[in-house]
PAZAPA-4460 file (N, C-alpha, C; in steps of 0.05 Angstrom, whole numbers, plus 32768, in hexadecimal, padded with zeros to 4 digits):
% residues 138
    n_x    n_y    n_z   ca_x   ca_y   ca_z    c_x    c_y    c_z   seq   type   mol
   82E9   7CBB   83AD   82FB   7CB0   8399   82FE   7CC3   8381     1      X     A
   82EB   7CD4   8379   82EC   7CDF   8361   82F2   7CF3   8368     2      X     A
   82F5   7D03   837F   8305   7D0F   837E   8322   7D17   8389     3      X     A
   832A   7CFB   8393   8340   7CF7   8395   8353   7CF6   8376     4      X     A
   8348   7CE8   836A   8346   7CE4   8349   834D   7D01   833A     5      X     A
   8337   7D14   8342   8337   7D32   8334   8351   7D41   8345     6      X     A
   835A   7D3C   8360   8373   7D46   8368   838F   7D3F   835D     7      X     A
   8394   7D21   8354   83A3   7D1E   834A   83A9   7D2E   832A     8      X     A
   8393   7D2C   8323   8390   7D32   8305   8399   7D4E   830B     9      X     A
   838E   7D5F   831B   8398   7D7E   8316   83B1   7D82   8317    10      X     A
   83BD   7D74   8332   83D5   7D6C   833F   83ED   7D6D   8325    11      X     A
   83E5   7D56   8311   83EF   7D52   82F6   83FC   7D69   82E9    12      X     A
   83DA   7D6F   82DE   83DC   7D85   82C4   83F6   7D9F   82D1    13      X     A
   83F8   7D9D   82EC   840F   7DBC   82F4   8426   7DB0   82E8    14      X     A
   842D   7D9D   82E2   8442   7D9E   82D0   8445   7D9A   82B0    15      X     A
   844F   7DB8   82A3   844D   7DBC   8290   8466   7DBB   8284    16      X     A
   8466   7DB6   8265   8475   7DAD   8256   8484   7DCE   824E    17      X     A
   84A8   7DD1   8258   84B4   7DEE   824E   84C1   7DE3   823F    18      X     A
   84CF   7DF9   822A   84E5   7DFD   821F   84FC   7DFE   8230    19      X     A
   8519   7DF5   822B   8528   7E05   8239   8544   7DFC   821D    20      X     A
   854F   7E14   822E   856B   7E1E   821A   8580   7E16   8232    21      X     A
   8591   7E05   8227   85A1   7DF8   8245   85C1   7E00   8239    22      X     A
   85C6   7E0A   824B   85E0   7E1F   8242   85F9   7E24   825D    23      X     A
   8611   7E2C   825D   8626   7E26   826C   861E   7E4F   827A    24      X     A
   8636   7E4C   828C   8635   7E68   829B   8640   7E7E   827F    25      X     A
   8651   7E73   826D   8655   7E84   8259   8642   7E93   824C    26      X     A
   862A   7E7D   8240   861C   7E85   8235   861D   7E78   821D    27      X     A
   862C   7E66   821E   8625   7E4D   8204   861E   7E38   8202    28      X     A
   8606   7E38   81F2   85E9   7E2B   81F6   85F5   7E11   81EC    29      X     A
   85EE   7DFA   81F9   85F6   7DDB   81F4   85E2   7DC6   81EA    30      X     A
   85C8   7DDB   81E7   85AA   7DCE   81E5   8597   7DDF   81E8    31      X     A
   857C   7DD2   81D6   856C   7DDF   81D7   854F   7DC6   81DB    32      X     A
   8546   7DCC   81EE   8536   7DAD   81FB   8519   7DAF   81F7    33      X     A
   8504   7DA6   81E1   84E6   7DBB   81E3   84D5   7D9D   81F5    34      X     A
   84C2   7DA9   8201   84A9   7D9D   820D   84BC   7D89   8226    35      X     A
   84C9   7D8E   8233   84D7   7D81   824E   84C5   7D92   8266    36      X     A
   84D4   7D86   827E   84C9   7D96   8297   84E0   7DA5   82A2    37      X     A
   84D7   7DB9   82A1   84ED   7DD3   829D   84F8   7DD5   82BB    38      X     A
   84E7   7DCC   82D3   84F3   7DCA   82F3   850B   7DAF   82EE    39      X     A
   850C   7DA0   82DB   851F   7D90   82D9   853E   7D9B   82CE    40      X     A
   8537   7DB3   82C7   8556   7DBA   82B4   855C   7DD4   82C1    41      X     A
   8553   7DDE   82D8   855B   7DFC   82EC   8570   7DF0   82F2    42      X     A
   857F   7E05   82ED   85A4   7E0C   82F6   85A5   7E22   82FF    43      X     A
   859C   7E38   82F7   85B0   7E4F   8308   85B7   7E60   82DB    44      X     A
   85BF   7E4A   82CB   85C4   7E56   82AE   85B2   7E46   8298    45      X     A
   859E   7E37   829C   858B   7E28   828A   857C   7E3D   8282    46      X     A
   856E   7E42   8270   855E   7E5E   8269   853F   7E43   8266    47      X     A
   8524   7E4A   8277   850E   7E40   826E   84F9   7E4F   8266    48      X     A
   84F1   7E43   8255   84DF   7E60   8243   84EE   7E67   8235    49      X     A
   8501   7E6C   8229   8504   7E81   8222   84FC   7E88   81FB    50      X     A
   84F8   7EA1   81F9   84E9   7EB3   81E1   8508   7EA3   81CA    51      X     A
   8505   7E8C   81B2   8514   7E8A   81A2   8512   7E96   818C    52      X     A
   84FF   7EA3   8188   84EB   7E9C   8170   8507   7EB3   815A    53      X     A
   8514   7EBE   8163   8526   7ECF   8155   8541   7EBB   814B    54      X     A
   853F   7EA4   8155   8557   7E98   8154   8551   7E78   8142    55      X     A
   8535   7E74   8148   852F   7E56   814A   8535   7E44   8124    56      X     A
   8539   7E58   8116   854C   7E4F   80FC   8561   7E50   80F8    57      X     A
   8574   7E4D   8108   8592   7E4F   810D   8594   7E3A   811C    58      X     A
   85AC   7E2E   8112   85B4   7E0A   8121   85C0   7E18   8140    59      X     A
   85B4   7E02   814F   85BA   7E10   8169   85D6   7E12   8171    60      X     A
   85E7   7E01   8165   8603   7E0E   8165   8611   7E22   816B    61      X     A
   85FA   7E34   815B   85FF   7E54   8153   85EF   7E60   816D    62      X     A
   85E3   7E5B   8180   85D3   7E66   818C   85EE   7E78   81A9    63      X     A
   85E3   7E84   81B4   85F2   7E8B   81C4   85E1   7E9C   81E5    64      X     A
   85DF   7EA2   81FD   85CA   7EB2   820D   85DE   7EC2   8213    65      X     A
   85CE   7EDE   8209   85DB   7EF7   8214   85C2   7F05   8230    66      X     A
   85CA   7F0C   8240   85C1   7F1B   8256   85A0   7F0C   8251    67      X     A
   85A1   7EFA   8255   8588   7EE5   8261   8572   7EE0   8243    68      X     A
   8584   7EE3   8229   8577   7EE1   8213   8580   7ED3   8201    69      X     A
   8575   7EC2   81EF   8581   7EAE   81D8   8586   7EBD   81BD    70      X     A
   85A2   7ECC   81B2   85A0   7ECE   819F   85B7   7EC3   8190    71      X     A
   85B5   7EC8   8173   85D0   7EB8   815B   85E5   7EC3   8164    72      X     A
   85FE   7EB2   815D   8619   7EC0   815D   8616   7ECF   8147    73      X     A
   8631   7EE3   814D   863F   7EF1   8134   8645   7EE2   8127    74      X     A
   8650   7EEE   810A   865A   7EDA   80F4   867D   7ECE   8106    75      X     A
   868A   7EDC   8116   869E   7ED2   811B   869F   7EC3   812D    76      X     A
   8690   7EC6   813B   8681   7EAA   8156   8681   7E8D   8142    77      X     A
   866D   7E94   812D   8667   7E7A   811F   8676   7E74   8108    78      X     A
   868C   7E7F   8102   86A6   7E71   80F8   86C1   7E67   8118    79      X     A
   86B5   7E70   8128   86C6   7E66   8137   86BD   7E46   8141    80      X     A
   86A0   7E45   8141   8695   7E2D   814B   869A   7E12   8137    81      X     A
   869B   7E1F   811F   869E   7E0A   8101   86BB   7E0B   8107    82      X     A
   86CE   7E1A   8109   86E4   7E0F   810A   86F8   7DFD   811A    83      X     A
   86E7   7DFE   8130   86F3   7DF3   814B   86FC   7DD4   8146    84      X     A
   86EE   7DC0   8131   86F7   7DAB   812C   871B   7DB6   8126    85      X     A
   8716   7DC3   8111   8733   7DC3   8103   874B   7DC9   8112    86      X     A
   8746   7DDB   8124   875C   7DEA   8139   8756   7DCF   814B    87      X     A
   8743   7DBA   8155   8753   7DA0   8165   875E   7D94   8150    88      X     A
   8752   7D90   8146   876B   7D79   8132   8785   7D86   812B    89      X     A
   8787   7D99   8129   879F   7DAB   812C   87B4   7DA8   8145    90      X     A
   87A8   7DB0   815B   87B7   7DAB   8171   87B9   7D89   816F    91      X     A
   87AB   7D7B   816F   87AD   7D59   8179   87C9   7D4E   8163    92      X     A
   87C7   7D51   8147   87E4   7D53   8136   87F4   7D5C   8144    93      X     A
   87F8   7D79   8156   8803   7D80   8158   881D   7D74   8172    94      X     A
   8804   7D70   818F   880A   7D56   819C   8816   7D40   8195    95      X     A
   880B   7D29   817B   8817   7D10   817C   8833   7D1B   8172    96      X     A
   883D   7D30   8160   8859   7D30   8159   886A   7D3A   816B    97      X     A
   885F   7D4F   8180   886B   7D51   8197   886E   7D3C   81A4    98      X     A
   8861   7D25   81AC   8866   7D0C   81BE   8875   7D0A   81AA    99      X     A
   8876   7CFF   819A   888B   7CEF   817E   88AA   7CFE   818A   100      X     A
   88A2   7D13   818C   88BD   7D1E   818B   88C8   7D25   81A1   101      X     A
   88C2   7D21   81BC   88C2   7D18   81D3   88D6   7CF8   81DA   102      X     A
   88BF   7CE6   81CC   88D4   7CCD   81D3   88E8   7CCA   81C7   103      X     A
   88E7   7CDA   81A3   8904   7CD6   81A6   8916   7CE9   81B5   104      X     A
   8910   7D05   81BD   892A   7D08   81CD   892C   7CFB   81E8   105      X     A
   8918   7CED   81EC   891E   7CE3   820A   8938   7CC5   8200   106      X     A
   893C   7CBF   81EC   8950   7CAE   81EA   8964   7CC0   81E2   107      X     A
   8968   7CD0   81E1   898B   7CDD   81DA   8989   7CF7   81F9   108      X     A
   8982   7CF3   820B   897D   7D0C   8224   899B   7D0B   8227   109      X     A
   89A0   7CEF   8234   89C1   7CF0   823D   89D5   7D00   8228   110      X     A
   89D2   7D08   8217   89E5   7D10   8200   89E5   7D32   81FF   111      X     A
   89C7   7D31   8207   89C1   7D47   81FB   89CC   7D6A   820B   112      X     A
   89CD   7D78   8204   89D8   7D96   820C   89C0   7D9C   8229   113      X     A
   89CC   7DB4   8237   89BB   7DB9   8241   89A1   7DD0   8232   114      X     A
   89B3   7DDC   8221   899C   7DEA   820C   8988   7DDD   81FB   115      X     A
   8993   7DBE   81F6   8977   7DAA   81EB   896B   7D9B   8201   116      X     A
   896C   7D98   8215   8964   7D90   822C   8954   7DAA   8231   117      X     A
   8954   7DBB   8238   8940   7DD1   823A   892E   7DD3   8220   118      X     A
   892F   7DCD   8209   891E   7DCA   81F2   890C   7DB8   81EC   119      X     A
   8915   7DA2   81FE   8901   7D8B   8202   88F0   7D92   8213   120      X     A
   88FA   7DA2   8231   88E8   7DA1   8248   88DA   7DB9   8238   121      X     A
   88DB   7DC6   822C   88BF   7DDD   8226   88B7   7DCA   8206   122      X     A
   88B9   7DB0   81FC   88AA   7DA0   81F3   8899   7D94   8204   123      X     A
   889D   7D8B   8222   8896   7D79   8232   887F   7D95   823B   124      X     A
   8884   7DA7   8232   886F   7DBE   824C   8856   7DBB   8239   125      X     A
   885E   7DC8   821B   8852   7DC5   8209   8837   7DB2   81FB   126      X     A
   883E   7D99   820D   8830   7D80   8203   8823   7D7B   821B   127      X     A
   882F   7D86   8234   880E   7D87   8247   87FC   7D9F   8249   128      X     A
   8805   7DAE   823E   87F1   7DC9   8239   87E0   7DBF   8224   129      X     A
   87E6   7DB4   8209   87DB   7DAB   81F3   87C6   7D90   81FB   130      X     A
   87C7   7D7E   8213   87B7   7D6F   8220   87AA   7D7E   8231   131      X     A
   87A8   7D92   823A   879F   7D94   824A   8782   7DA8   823A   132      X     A
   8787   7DB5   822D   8776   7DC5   8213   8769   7DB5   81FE   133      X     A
   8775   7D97   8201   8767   7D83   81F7   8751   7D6B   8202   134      X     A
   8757   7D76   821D   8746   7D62   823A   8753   7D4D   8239   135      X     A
   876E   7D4A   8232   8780   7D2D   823B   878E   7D2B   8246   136      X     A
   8786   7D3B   825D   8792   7D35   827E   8798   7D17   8286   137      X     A
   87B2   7D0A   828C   87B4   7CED   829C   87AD   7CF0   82AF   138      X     A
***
């Protein structure tokens, strides 16, 4: 019994608590995970272990893995990450007034030229490219 007891127990301790940096094929880090089981987060682009200690005062936001390593963005990486709210809210305005302005020409179409009829359909192209860069695919 007791040493069925001491097998389990060793059995145990082989799993140890990693770090891992959990990140896309790009290389932009989505997380940073401490004391997990690092055979739980292998992909193929999860970094476990890995050396932060150059990075680990910078909001991971800013983090980025170059050639199998965690370091900060540039300063223009990390105005691009802070800005990214503003440029969607940008496009999504930009969308509802395109729909806005969609339905109304879909009530005057019969009237309309074939040169404003072609100005709607590259409105209509416009507003699924702008869903689609917004993930609002129907």
């Amino acid at each position: 019994m007791k040493r069925l007891i001491l097998f389990f127990l060793l059995l145990s301790s082989q799993a140890s608590a990693s770090d891992v940096v959990m990140c896309d094929s790009t290389g932009k880090v989505s997380q940073y995970r401490q004391s997990v089981n690092g055979a739980d987060y292998v992909n193929g682009t999860n970094l476990i272990d890995p050396n932060v200690s150059a990075v680990i005062s910078v909001p991971v936001k800013y983090w980025k893995v170059v050639s199998g390593s965690v370091v900060e963005m540039t300063l223009a990486e990390k105005k691009f990450v802070d800005d990214l709210p503003i440029r969607i809210a940008a496009l999504r305005t930009e969308l509802e007034t395109l729909s806005i302005g969609i339905e109304a020409d879909d009530l005057s179409w019969a009237s309309m030229t074939t040169v404003q009829r072609l100005a709607v359909a590259k409105k209509v192209i416009r507003r699924e490219v702008l869903k689609r860069k917004l993930g609002l695919n129907d």
